[in-house]
NUZA-872142 format. One record per residue (C-alpha): x, y, z; residue in one letter. Coordinates in steps of 0.2 Angstrom, whole numbers, padded with zeros to 4 digits, always signed. Layout:
N
XYZA...
END
This chain:
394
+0072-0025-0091X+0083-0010-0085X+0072+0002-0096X+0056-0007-0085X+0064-0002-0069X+0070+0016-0074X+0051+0020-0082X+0045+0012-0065X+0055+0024-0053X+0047+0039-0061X+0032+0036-0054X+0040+0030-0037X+0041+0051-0031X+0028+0061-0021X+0019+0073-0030X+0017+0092-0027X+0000+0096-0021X-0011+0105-0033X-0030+0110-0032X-0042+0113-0049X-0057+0119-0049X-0066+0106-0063X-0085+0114-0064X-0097+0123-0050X-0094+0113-0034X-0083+0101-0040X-0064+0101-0036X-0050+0092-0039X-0036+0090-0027X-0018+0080-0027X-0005+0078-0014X+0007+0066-0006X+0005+0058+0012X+0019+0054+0023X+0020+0036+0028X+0035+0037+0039X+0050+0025+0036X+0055+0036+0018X+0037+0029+0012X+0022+0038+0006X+0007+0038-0004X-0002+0051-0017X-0018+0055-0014X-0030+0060-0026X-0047+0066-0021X-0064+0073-0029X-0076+0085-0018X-0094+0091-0022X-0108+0098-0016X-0121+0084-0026X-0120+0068-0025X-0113+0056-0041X-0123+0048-0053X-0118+0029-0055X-0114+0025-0070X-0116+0010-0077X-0108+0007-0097X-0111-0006-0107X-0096-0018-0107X-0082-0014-0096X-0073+0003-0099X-0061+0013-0091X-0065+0030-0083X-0054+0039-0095X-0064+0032-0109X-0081+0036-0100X-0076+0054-0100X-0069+0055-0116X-0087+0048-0124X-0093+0067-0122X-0108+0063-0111X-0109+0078-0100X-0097+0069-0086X-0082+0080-0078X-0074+0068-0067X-0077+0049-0063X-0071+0037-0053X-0068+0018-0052X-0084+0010-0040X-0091-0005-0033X-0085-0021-0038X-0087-0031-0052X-0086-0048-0062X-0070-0052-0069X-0063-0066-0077X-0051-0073-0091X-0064-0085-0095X-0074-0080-0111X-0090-0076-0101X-0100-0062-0103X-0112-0060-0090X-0127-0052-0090X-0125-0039-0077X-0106-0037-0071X-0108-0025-0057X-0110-0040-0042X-0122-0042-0031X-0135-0025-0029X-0134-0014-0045X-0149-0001-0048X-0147+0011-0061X-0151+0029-0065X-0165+0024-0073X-0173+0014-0056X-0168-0002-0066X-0163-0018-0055X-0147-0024-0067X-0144-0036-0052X-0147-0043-0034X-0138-0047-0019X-0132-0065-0016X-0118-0059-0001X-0129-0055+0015X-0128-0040+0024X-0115-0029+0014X-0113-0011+0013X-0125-0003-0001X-0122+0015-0007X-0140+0022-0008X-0145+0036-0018X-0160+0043-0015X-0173+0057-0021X-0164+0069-0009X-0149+0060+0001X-0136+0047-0002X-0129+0036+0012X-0124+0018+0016X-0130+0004+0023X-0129-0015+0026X-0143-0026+0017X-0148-0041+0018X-0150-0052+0002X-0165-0057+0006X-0185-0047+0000X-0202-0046-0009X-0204-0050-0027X-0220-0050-0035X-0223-0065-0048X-0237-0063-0058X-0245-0052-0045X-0242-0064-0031X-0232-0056-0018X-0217-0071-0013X-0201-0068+0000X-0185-0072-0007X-0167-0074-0001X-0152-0080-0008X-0150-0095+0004X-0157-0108+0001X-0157-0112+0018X-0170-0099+0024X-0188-0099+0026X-0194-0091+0011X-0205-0093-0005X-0190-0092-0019X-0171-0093-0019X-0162-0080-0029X-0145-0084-0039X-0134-0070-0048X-0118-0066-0051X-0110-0065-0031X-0113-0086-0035X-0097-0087-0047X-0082-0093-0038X-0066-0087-0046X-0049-0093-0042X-0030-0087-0046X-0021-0102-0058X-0004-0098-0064X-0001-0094-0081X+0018-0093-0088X+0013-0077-0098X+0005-0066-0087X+0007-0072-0069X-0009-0079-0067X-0026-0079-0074X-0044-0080-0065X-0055-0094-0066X-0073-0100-0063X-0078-0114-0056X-0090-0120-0071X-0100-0128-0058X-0105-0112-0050X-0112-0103-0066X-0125-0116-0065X-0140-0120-0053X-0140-0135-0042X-0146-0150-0053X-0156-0156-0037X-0173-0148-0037X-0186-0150-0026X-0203-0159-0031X-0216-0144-0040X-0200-0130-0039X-0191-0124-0057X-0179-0110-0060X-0183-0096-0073X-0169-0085-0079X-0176-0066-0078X-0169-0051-0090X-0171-0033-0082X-0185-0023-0092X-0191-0006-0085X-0187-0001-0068X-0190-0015-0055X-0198-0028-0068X-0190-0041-0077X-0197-0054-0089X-0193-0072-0091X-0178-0075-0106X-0176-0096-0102X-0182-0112-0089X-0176-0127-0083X-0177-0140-0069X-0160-0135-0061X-0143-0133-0070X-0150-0117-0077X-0136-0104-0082X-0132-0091-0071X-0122-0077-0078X-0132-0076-0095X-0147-0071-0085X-0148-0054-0073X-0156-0064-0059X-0161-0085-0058X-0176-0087-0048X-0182-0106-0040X-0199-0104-0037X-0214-0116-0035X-0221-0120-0052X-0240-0116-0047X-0236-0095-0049X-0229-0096-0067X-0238-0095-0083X-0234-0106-0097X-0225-0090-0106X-0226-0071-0103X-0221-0073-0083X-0216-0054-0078X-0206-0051-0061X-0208-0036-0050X-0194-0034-0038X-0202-0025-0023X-0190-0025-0008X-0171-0030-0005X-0166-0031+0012X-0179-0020+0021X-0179-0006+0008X-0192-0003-0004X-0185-0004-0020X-0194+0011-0026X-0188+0022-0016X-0170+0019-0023X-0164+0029-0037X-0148+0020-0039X-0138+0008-0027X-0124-0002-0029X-0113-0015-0017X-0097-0007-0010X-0083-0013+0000X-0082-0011+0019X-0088+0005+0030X-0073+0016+0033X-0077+0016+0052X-0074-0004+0052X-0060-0010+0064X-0055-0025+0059X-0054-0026+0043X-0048-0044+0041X-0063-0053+0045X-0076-0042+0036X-0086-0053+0027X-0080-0046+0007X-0064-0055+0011X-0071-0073+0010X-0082-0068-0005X-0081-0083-0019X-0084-0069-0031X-0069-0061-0029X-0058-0073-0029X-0056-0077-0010X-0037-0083-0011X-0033-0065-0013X-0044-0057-0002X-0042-0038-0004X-0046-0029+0014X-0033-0038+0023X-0017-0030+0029X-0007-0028+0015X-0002-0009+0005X-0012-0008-0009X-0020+0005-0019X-0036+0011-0009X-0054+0021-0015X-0067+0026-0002X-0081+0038-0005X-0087+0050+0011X-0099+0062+0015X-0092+0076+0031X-0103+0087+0041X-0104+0101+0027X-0113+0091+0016X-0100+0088+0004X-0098+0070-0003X-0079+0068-0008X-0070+0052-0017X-0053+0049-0013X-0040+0039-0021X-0023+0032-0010X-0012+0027-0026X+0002+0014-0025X+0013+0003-0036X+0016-0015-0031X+0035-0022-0027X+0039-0004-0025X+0048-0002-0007X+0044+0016-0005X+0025+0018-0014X+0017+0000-0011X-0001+0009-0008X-0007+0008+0009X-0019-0001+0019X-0038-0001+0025X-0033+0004+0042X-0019+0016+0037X-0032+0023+0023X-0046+0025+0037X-0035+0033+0050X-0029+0046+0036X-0046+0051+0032X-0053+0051+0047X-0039+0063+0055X-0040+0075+0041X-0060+0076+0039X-0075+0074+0052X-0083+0061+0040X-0103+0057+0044X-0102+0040+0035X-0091+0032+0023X-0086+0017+0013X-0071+0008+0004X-0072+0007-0018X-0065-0007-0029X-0047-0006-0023X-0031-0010-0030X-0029-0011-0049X-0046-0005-0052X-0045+0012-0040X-0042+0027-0052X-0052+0042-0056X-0052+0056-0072X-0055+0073-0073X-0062+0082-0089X-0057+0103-0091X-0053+0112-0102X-0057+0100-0115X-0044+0089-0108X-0046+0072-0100X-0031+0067-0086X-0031+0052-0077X-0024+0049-0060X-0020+0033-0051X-0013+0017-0056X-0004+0023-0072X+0010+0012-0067X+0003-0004-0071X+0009-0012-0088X+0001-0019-0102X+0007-0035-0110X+0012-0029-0131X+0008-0045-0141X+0014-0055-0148X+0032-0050-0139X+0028-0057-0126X+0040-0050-0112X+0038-0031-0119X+0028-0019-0111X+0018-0004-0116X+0011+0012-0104X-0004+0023-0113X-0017+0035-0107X-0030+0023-0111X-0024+0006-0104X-0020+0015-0087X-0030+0005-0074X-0039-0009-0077X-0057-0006-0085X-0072-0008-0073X-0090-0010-0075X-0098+0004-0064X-0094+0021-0060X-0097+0036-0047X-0097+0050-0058X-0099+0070-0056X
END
């Protein structure tokens, strides 16, 4: 265990600040951040002049391996959040809640209510709060939808922000998460003349019907569970449109994704994302403890920037930091139009490609468990950061 704590301390030093020009308006920039008290982050930070492209892999991966599959990328960075579990459950769309690809396709949609989006558009990229709520067309009849059953529309809409993880301990590796089998499943009571269809994305905004049931319908094997009446579905070949999601037309987005909190939010510990079922609300992960934090920021120049506040946990000196201390930061160093908070802590890394090599910054501290020794531990390039399902990519 000695060896563990010496290999540990090396990364427990500020580093020396550094600038690297990666492609035509793309920079890369490292540095350290004073914290007071002898403690201190490093910051590692992407700026460009044109917006990312989210990327969204099949399976999770880590952004060291998305660069490394020669696709064109020169730096990426971890993104929103996403579906994780040590069950044996793959889901049909891991990015949770509101996940539009490149392509215009709706991979998923929201099921937590007014939560910060990042929107890109024909010819800008911003954030906003939408509600999980809309207008799908079903067989050609327009219907309102929302992901409470409790309100007032035509259909209720399950997904992924349905599955409630929770922390058990495990003797081997702390503690593994769990879901609630009961939450991967539609309610068994069903109204009179309602059924639930499980919908597969197709093209763009459509999706077509894979399964049906009258409740307990799975969730995660499907991109979106509708419960709708029975009278506007077909005996087979039902196809879905979606047309709005919380006030936005859907075909104005190019690509959208749910993020964490705004970086101008106050108090951080009652934002809504910390009492998110999804995520496993017995660690919620904007409250005010140091951790590792990602944000991504547009300022007054145009320029979007991501940036990274890395941090090793049960270090005394380079804990991380936290959303306040990460906002204040940024807010004092850049005049930032808007902004929002990234998967944080394990997951918040980025990579660069030059030169034809591939470097990855953040989080390399963490261990990986060398089987069957239990108790042995292995650092690598590749198993640096934990993989993720989505990506902000330049």
């Amino acid at each position: 265990m000695a060896d563990l704590e010496d290999f540990r301390k090396q990364f427990d030093a500020p580093i020396k600040p550094s600038t690297e020009r990666i492609a035509d308006g793309l920079m890369f920039s490292a540095r350290s951040q004073d914290l007071g008290g002898q403690c201190f982050t490093n910051v590692y930070s992407i700026s460009s002049n044109a917006p990312p492209h989210l990327a969204f892999p099949r399976g999770l991966t880590t952004s060291r391996q998305l660069l490394q599959s020669d696709n064109g990328f020169r730096a990426a960075t971890s993104g929103g959040f996403f579906f994780l579990s040590d069950d044996d459950l793959t889901p049909a769309c891991s990015s949770l809640n509101l996940a539009i690809d490149s392509n215009g396709q709706v991979l998923s949609l929201p099921i937590a209510d007014q939560r910060e989006t990042l929107i890109v558009e024909r010819d800008r990229i911003y954030t906003q709060k939408l509600g999980a709520s809309g207008i799908l067309l079903v067989n050609g009849h327009e219907l309102t939808w929302s992901s409470s059953a409790d309100n007032d529309t035509d259909i209720t809409i399950f997904g992924n922000g349905n599955a409630a993880i929770t922390h058990v301990k495990d003797n081997t590796t702390g503690n593994r998460r769990v879901v609630d089998t009961k939450s991967n499943f539609t309610p068994s009571e069903i109204p009179d003349g309602f059924i639930d269809i499980g919908l597969s994305s197709a093209t763009d905004a459509h999706m077509v019907e894979t399964r049906r049931a009258k409740g307990n319908l799975e969730i995660l094997s499907c991109n979106v569970v509708a419960r709708l009446p029975e009278k506007f579905i077909k005996p087979n070949d039902n196809k879905v449109v979606i047309k709005e999601v919380g006030g936005v037309a859907v075909d104005r987005i190019q690509q959208a994704i749910t993020v964490g909190p705004d970086i101008f939010t106050q108090d951080f510990a009652s934002h809504p994302i910390n009492f998110d079922r999804s995520l496993g609300a017995d660690k919620p992960p904007f409250i005010g403890r140091p951790i590792a934090q990602n944000m991504i920021f547009q300022t007054e120049d145009g320029r979007i920037h991501t940036q990274i506040f890395d941090g090793r946990p049960g270090s005394e000196i380079f804990p991380g930091i936290t959303p306040g201390e990460a906002r204040d930061i940024t807010l004092g160093k850049f005049v930032v139009v808007w902004g929002c908070f990234l998967d944080v802590g394990q997951t918040a890394n980025l990579s660069t490609a030059n030169n034809n090599k591939v470097q990855t910054f953040g989080n390399r501290h963490y261990t990986k468990w060398n089987y069957p020794n239990h108790g042995q531990f292995t650092w690598s390039e590749d198993s640096a950061a934990r993989p993720a399902a989505n990506f902000l990519t330049f």
